[in-house]
C-alpha positions, 0 to 999 in steps of 0.5 A, spaced: 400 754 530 400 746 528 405 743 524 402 743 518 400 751 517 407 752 520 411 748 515 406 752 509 408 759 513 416 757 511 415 754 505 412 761 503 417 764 506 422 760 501 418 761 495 418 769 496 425 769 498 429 764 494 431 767 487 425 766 482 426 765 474 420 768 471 417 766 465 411 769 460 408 764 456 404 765 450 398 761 449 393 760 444 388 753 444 384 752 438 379 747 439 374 745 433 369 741 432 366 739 424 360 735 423 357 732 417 349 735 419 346 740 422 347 741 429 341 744 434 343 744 440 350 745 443 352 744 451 360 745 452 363 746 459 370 750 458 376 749 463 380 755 458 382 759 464 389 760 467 388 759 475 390 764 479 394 761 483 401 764 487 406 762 481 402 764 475 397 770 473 394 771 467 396 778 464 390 778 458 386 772 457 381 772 452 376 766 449 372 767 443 366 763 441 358 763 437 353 762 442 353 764 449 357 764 455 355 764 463 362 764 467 362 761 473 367 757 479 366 749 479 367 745 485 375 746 485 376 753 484 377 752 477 374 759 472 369 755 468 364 758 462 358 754 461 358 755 453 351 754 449 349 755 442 342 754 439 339 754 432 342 751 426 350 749 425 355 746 422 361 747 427 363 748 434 370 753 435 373 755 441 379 759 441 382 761 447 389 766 448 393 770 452 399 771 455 401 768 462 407 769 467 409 763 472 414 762 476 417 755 479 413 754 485 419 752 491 420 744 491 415 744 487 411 746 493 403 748 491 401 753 497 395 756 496 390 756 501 385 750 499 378 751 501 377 743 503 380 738 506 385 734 502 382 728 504 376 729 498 383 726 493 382 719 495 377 718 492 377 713 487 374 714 480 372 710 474 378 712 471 383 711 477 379 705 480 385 701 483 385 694 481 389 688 484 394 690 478 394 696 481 394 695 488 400 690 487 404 696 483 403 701 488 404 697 494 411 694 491 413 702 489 409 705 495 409 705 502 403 702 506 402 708 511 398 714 508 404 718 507 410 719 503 415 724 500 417 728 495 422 724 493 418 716 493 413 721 489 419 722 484 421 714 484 414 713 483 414 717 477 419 713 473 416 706 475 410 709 471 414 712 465 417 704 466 411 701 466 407 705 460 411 707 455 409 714 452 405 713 446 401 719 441 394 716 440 395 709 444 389 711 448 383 715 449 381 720 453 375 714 456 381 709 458 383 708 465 389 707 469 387 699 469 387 698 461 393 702 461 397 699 464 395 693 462 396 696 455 404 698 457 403 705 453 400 711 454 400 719 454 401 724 459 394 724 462 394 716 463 400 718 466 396 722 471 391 717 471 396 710 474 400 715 479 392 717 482 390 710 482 397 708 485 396 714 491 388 713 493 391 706 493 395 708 500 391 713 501 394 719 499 391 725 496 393 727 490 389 730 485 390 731 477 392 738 472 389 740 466 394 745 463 400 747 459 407 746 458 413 750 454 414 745 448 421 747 449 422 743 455 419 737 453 418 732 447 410 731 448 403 736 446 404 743 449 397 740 452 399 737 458 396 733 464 400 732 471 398 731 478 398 734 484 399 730 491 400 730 498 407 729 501 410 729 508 417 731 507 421 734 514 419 741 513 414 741 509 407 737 509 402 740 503 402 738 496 407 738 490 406 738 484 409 732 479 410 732 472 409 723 472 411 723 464 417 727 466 419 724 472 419 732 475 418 737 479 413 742 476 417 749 473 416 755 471 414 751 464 408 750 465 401 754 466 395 750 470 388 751 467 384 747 472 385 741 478 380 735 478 380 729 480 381 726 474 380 727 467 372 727 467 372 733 473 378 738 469 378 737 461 379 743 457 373 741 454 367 737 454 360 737 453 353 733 449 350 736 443 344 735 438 344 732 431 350 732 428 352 725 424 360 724 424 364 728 428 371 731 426 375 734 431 382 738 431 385 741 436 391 745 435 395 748 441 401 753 442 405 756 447 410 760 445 416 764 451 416 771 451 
């Protein structure tokens, strides 16, 4: 048995072993896209469904929609639906809502059998491209080994929350860590966004989360992004689960929809349509403990 596959083993052993707070949270996602002409066409990619992982399982999960739907697991393992909608419309909903029950991964520590190697996490993309800005931030805050620590990971954190102060509608979900930090503001996933660019900077995976989080735990939208890297510590190498706009470890609090490599690859929600005109979208999340 190599190190690696031993040291998930024990961290298994811990989260099996250790007193687990469990939560049940209650959510409902309403996306709803308004237009100022008929529609003729609409293509949308859902990433609505809970992952099924060792700390969360949906208990009932249910997505309503016009049109038709196809089911399917994209190339990271998330539950996905290609959903299409033909002939004459005004407007696109998409609801989706169900109780899920989570526990706190142990440390963090995200154990689950993956069926690739990590390394497919060092990829730069057009949001995470590290530029010379990005690169000087991460060699001041990271070391220049291609490993690390949980707790590096954790300071890493708060000097992104330093750097790019949180603020609602600043940004947009096209801009990248670079004009991010450049912008000093942000939210949760430009957050995400930096902390990428700052890992594949030194070679270390890390991946980004698309999901939700108790709004009780925290000050920000019930939607929610965060990232999952690679570390190793002394008993430990696999990935942990780092909240940046938190500076912490992922809880109890949060449920995963789906893994990426950023933005692009795990949104909620994305896709192209025919006519239209204007476009007008509100989006409305709940996440209610039980």
């Amino acid at each position: 048995m190599n190190l690696v596959i031993a040291s998930v083993v024990i961290s298994w052993f811990h989260w099996r072993l250790s007193p687990q707070k469990i939560m049940q949270l209650f959510i409902r996602h309403q996306t709803v896209y308004h237009y100022s002409a008929p529609l003729t066409y609409t293509i949308q990619q859902l990433r609505l469904t809970p992952r099924t992982e060792l700390h969360q399982h949906a208990l009932s999960w249910q997505i309503r929609t016009a049109g038709q739907r196809h089911a399917y697991t994209d190339a990271y393992g998330n539950s996905s639906h290609t959903l299409t909608i033909t002939g004459q419309h005004h407007e696109v909903s998409i609801i989706a809502e169900g109780l899920v029950e989570t526990t706190a991964p142990y440390q963090g520590r995200i154990t689950d059998p993956d069926t690739f190697s990590p390394l497919v996490f060092t990829v730069a993309t057009r949001l995470t491209e590290p530029v010379p800005a990005i690169l000087d931030f991460a060699g001041t805050h990271l070391p220049d080994t291609g490993k690390t620590t949980t707790g590096a990971l954790l300071q890493l954190a708060t000097h992104i929350r330093s750097a790019v102060t949180y603020q609602s509608g600043a940004t947009l979900v096209t801009t990248s860590a670079s004009d991010a930090l450049q912008l000093g503001q942000g939210v949760c996933q430009d957050h995400a966004h930096l902390f990428l660019a700052c890992c594949h900077a030194r070679g270390i995976p890390a991946r980004y989360v698309s999901g939700y989080i108790d709004p009780e735990s925290s000050s920000h939208a019930e939607s929610h992004a965060w990232i999952d890297a690679w570390v190793d510590d002394h008993d430990y190498s696999g990935w942990v689960s780092i909240d940046v706009t938190h500076a912490c470890l992922m809880s109890a609090a949060y449920c995963r929809l789906a893994i990426g490599r950023d933005y692009d690859s795990a949104a909620p929600v994305r896709g192209v349509r025919r006519g239209g005109g204007l476009e007008t979208l509100s989006v409305n999340v709940q996440v209610v403990p039980r």
